[in-house]
C-alpha positions as CSV (number, residue, x, y, z in Angstrom):
1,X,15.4,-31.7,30.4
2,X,13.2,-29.9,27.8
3,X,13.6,-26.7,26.8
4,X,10.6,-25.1,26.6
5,X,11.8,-21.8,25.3
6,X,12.2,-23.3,21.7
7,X,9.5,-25.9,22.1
8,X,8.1,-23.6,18.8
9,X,10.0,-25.0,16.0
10,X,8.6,-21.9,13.9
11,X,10.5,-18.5,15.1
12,X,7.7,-15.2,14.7
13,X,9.3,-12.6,12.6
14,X,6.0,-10.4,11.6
15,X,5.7,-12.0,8.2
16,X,4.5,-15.4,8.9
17,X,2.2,-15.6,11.6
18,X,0.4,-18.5,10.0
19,X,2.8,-21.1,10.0
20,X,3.9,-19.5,13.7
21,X,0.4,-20.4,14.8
22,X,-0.1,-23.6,13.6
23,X,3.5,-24.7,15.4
24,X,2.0,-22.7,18.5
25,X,-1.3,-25.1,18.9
26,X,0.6,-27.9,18.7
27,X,3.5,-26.8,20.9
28,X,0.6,-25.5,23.6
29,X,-1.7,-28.9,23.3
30,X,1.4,-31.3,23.8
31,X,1.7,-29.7,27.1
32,X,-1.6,-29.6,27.8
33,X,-1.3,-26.0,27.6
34,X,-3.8,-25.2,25.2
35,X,-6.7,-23.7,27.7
36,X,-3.9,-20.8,28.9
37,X,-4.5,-19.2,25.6
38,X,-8.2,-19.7,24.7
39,X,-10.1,-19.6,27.6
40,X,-10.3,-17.5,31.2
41,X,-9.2,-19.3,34.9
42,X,-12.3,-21.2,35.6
43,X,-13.5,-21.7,39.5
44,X,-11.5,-24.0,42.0
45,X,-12.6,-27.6,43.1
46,X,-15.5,-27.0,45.9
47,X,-14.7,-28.8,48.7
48,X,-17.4,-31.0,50.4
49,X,-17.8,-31.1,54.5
50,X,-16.8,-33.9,55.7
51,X,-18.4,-36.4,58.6
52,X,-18.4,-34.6,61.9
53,X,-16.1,-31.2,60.2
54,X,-17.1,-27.9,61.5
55,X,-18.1,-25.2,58.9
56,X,-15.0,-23.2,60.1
57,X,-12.9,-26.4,58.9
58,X,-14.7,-27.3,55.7
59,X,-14.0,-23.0,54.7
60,X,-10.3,-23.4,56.2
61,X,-10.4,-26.3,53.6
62,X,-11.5,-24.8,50.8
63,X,-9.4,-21.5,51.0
64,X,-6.4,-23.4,50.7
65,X,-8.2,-25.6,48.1
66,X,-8.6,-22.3,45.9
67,X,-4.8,-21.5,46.9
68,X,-3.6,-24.6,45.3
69,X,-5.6,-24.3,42.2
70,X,-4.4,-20.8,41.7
71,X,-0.6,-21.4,42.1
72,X,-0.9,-24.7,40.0
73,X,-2.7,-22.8,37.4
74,X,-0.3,-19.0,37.4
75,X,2.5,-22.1,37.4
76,X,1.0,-23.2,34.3
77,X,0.5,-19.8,32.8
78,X,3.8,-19.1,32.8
79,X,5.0,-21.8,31.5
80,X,2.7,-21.2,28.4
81,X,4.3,-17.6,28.2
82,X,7.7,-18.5,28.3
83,X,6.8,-21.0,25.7
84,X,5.6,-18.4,23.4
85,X,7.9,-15.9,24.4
86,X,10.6,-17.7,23.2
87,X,9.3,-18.1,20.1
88,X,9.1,-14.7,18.8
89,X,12.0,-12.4,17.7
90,X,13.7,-9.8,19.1
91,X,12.2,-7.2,18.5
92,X,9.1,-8.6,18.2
93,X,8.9,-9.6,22.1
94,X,10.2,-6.2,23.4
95,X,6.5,-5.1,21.9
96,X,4.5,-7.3,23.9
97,X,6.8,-7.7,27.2
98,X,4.3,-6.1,29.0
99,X,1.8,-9.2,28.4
100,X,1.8,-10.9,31.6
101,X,-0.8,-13.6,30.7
102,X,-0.3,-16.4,27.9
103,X,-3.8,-15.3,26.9
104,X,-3.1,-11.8,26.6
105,X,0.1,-12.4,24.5
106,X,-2.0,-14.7,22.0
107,X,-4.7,-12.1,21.9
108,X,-2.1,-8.9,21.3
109,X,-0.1,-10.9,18.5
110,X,-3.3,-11.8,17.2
111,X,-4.6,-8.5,16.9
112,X,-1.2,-7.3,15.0
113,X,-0.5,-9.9,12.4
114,X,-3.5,-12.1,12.2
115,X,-5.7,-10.1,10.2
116,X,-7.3,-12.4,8.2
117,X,-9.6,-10.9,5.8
118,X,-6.7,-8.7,5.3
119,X,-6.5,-7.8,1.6
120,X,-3.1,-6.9,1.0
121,X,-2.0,-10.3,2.1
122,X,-4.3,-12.3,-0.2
123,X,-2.4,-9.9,-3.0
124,X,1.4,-10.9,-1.4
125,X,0.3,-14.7,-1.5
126,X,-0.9,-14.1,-5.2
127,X,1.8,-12.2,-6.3
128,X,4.3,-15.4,-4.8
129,X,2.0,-18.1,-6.7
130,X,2.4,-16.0,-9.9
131,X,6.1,-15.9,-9.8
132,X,6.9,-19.1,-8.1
133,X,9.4,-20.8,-10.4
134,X,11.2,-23.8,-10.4
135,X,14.7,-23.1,-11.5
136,X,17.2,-25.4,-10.6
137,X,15.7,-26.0,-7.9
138,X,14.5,-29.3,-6.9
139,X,10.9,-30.4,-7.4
140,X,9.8,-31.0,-3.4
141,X,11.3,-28.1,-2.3
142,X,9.6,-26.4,-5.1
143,X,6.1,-28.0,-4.3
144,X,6.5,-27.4,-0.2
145,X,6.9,-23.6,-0.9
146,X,3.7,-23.9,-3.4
147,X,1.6,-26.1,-0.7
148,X,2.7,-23.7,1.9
149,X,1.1,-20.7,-0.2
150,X,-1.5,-22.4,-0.7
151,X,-2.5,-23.6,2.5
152,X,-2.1,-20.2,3.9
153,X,-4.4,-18.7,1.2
154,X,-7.2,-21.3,1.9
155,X,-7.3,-20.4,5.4
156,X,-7.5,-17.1,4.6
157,X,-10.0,-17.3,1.8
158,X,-11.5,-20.7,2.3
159,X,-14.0,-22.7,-0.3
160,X,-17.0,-21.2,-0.7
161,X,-20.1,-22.5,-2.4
162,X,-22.0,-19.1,-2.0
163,X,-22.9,-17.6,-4.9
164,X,-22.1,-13.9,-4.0
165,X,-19.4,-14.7,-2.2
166,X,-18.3,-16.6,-5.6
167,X,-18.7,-13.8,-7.5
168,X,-17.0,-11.5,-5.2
169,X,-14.0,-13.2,-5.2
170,X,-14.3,-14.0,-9.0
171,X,-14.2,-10.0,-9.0
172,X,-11.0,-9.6,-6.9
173,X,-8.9,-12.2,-8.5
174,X,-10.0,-10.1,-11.8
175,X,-8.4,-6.5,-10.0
176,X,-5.1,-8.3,-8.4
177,X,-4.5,-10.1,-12.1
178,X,-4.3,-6.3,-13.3
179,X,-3.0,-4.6,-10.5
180,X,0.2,-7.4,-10.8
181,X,0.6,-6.3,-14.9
182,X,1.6,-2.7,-13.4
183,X,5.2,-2.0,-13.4
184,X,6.9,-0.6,-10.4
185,X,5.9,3.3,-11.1
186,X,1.9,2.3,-9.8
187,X,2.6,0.8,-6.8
188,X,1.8,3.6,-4.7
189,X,-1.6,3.4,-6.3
190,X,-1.4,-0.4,-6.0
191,X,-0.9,0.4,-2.2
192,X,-3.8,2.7,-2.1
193,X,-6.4,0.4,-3.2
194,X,-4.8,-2.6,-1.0
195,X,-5.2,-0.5,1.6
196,X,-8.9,-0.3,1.7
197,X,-11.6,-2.7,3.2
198,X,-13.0,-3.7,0.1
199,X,-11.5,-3.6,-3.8
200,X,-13.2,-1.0,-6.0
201,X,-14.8,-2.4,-9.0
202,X,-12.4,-3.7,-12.2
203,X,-13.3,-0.8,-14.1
204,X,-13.0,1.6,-11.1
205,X,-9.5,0.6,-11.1
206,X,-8.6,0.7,-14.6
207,X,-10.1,4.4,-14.4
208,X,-7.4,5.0,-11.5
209,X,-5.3,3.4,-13.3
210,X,-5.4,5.3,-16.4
211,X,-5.6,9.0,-14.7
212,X,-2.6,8.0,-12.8
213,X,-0.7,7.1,-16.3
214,X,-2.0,10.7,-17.2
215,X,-0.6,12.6,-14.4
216,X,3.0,10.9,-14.1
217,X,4.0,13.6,-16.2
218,X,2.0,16.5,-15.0
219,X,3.0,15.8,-11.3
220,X,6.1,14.3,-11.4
221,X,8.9,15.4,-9.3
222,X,12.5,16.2,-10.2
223,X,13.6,12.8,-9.2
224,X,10.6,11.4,-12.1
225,X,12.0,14.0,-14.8
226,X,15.8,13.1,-14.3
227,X,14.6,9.9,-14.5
228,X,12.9,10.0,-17.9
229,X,15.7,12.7,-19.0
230,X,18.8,9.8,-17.9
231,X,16.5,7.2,-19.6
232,X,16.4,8.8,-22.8
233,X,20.6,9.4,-23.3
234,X,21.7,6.2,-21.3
235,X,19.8,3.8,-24.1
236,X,19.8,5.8,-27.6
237,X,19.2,4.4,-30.3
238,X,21.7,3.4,-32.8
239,X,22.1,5.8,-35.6
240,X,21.3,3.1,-38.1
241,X,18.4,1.8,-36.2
242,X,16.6,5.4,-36.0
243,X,15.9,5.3,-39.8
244,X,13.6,2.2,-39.4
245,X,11.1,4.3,-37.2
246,X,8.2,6.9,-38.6
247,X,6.4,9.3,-36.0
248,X,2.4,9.3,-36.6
249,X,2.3,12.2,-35.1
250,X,4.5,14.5,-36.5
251,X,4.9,12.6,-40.0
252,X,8.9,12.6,-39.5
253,X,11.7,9.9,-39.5
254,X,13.9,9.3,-37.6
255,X,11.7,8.1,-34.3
256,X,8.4,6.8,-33.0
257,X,5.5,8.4,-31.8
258,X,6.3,7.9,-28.1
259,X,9.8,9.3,-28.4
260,X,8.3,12.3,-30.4
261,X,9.0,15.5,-28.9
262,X,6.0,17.3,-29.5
263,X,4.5,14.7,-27.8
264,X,7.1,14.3,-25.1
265,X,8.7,17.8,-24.4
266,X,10.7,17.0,-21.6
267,X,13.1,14.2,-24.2
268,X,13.7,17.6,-25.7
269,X,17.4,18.1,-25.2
270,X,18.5,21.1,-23.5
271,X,21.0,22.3,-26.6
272,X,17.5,22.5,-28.7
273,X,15.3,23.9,-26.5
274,X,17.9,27.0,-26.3
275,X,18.1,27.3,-30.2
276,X,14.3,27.4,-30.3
277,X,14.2,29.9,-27.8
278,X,16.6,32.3,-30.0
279,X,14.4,31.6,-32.5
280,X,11.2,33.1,-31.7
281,X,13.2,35.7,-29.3
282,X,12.6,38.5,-32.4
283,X,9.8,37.8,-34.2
284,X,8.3,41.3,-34.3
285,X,5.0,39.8,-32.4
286,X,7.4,38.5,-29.5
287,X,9.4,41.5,-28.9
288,X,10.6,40.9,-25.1
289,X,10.1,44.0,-22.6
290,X,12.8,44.5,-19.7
291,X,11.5,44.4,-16.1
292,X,13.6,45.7,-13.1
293,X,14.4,42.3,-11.8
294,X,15.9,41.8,-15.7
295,X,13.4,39.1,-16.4
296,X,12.2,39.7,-20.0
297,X,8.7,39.4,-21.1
298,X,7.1,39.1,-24.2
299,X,4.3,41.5,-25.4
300,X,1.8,38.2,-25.2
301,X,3.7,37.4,-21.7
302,X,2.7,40.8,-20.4
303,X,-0.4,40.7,-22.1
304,X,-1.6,37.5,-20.1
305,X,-0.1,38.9,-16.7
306,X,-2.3,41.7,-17.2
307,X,-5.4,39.6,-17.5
308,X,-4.5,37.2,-14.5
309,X,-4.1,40.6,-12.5
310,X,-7.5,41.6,-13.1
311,X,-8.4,38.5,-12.2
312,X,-7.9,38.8,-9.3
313,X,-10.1,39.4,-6.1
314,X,-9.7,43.2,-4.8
315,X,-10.5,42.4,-0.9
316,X,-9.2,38.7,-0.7
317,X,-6.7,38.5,-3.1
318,X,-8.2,34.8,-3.9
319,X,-9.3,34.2,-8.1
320,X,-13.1,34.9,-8.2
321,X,-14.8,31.6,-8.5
322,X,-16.9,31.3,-12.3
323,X,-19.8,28.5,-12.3
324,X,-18.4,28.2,-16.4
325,X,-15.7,25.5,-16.9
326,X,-13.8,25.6,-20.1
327,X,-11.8,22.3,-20.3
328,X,-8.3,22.5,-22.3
329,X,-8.2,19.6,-24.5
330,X,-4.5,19.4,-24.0
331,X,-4.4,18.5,-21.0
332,X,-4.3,15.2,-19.5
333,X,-5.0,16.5,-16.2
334,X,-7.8,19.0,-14.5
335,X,-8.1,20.7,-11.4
336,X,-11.1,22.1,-9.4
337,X,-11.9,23.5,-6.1
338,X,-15.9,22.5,-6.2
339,X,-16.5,19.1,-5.2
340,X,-20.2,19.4,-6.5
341,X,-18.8,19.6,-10.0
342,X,-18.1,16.0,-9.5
343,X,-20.5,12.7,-9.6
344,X,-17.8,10.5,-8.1
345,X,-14.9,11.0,-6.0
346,X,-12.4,8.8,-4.8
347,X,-10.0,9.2,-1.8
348,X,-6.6,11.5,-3.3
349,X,-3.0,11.5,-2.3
350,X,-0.2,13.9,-2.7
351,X,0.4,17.4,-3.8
352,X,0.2,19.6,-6.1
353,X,2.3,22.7,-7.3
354,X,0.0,26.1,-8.1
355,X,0.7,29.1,-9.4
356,X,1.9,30.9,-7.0
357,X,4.6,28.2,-5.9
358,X,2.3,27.0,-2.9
359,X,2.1,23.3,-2.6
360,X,-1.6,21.9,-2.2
361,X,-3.1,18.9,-0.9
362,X,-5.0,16.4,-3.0
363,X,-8.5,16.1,-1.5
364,X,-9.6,13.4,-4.1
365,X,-9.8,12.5,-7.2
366,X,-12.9,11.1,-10.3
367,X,-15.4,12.2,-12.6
C-alpha cells in the first residue's frame, strides 16, 4: 500500500523550495492530482432528463449528481494535502496547518519561499558557484551540486535575448562580483543593498562601499575596538621583522603606514598614551584647572567649553542652526541635520553617539 505522506522524495526545509517543487509536480501529476493545486472546483456533470422522468426526478438526480462530484473531489483534495503535508518539516507545517485546501497550501508556501525575482538568492546561488570546489571529492557528485546551481539560477534568471534586460543583468553580475571581494565586516551593508528591489548602480556601491570603510572607525562599538586592540597584540610582529618596514607617513622605522599610530590612534598602547599625557600635563599653555567634580581642565579645555556654552540656544537649549558649513579635513566622516544640504541620499542604518551621550538615529546617508 503506498504511502502517500512521503510520496515527495524532496523534504521542504525553507531553503530549497525549488528542488521541493519540481518533486511536488511530479508527485501531484502521477496521481493525477495536479488540478487540486492550480486550478478552482469546476461545476458537476449536468444531468440530462430522461424518457418519460419528471422534472422533480431529473433535479432529485442531479443534486445527488453534484453530491457525488463534491465528495469525490474534497476526497481528492485531501489526498493532495496530505501529500504535501507530509513533505514539509516540522516546523514548517505547524505555519501553514491552518490551510485546509491543497491549493491554498501551494499558494501560502508559494508566497513565502518562492520569490523569484528575489535578489538575495541570485547572490546565495552566485556566491555557491564562486566557491564550489572539488576537493577530494568525486567528479559527479561535484558536477550534480554545480547542475543543481545552475538549474536553479536559470529558472530564476532565465536566457534573455533582450537587450536591456542584457545589460541589466551584465550590471548586477558586475555589483555581486564586488560585493563577494568584501570580507565579513561589510556584510551588513552587503545585506542592505540585497535587500532592496533593485541593485544601485556599480559605482553607487563602491561609493557605499568606501564611506562605510571610513566610518568603521568613527562608529565602531566597543566590541569593533577590542577587536582591532586584541588584533594588534595577538599577531606582533617579530622584533627582527619590524626593522624591514618604513612609515610614509610619519618617516620612521620600525612599522608601516597602516600600523602607524598617528594614523591609527586606537593601536596606541595604553602604557604610551599615559606617558604622553604626563607629558603635555605642564606645559605652561596647558596648565589644568580643578573643577568640583575633580575633573581637571585645561585653560584651552575650558576655553572651548566656554565657546560651546554660548553656543547654545537660550529658550530651547538646542545649537543654533548656521547656513555656513566648515568641513574638517580630518575627518573621514560628516554629520548634518539639513537634508537639503544634500543632492543624493541613500536609505541609513544605525546610530550614532553625540555630544551629549544621546544615541541618534541614522536617517540616511550620500553626497
Amino acid at each position: 500500500m503506498d504511502n502517500p505522506q512521503k510520496l515527495i522524495p524532496i523534504v521542504l526545509n525553507g531553503d530549497n523550495y525549488f528542488y521541493w517543487t519540481k518533486a511536488a509536480t511530479a508527485a501531484l501529476n502521477s496521481k493525477g492530482l495536479w488540478d487540486h493545486v492550480v486550478s478552482q472546483k469546476g461545476p458537476s456533470p449536468q444531468v440530462l432528463a430522461a424518457e418519460g422522468e419528471t422534472a422533480e426526478q431529473t433535479a432529485l438526480r442531479q443534486q445527488q449528481t453534484d453530491a457525488d462530484f463534491n465528495k469525490k473531489w474534497k476526497q481528492a483534495d485531501s489526498q493532495a494535502l496530505v501529500i504535501l503535508q507530509g513533505s514539509l518539516e516540522p516546523h514548517i507545517l505547524q505555519s501553514f496547518i491552518s490551510n485546509d485546501t491543497a491549493k491554498s497550501l501551494w499558494e501560502s508556501l508559494q508566497s513565502v519561499y518562492g520569490n523569484l525575482s528575489n535578489i538575495s538568492r541570485i547572490f546565495e546561488l552566485k556566491k555557491q558557484l564562486f566557491h564550489l570546489q572539488q576537493h577530494d571529492q568525486p567528479f559527479n557528485k561535484i558536477q550534480g551540486e554545480f547542475c543543481a546551481l545552475w538549474a536553479e539560477l536559470e529558472e530564476i534568471r532565465p536566457t534573455s535575448t533582450d537587450p536591456k534586460i542584457v545589460m541589466e543583468r551584465a550590471q548586477e553580475d558586475k555589483v555581486f562580483s564586488i560585493l563577494l571581494t568584501l570580507n565579513a565586516s561589510f556584510n551588513h551593508l552587503v545585506y542592505h543593498l540585497l535587500r532592496q528591489i533593485k541593485l544601485p548602480t556599480f559605482e553607487e556601491v563602491c561609493m557605499m562601499v568606501k564611506r562605510e570603510e571610513g566610518g568603521h572607525n568613527l562608529f565602531a562599538g566597543p566590541h569593533e575596538l577590542a577587536h582591532y586592540t586584541q588584533k594588534s597584540h595577538s599577531a606582533p610582529f617579530p622584533r627582527r621583522d619590524r626593522r624591514e618596514f618604513f612609515c610614509d607617513h610619519c618617516r620612521r622605522n620600525g612599522h608601516s603606514k597602516e600600523r602607524c599610530w598617528v594614523l591609527n590612534p586606537h593601536l596606541k598602547p595604553p602604557k604610551f598614551k599615559d606617558n604622553s599625557r604626563k607629558g603635555t600635563a605642564m606645559t605652561a599653555a596647558h596648565v589644568p584647572s580643578p573643577t568640583e567634580n575633580g575633573i581637571s581642565l585645561t585653560s584651552e579645555e575650558m576655553k572651548g567649553l566656554k565657546h560651546l556654552l554660548q553656543s547654545l540656544h537660550k529658550d530651547t537649549g538646542n545649537f543654533t542652526f548656521h547656513s555656513d558649513i566648515v568641513i574638517d579635513s580630518g575627518a573621514t566622516t560628516h554629520m548634518f541635520k539639513d537634508a537639503n544640504l544634500f543632492h543624493t541620499i541613500f536609505n541609513g542604518h544605525g546610530f550614532v553617539s553625540v555630544a551629549n551621550g544621546k544615541n541618534v538615529s541614522i536617517k540616511g546617508y550620500g553626497y
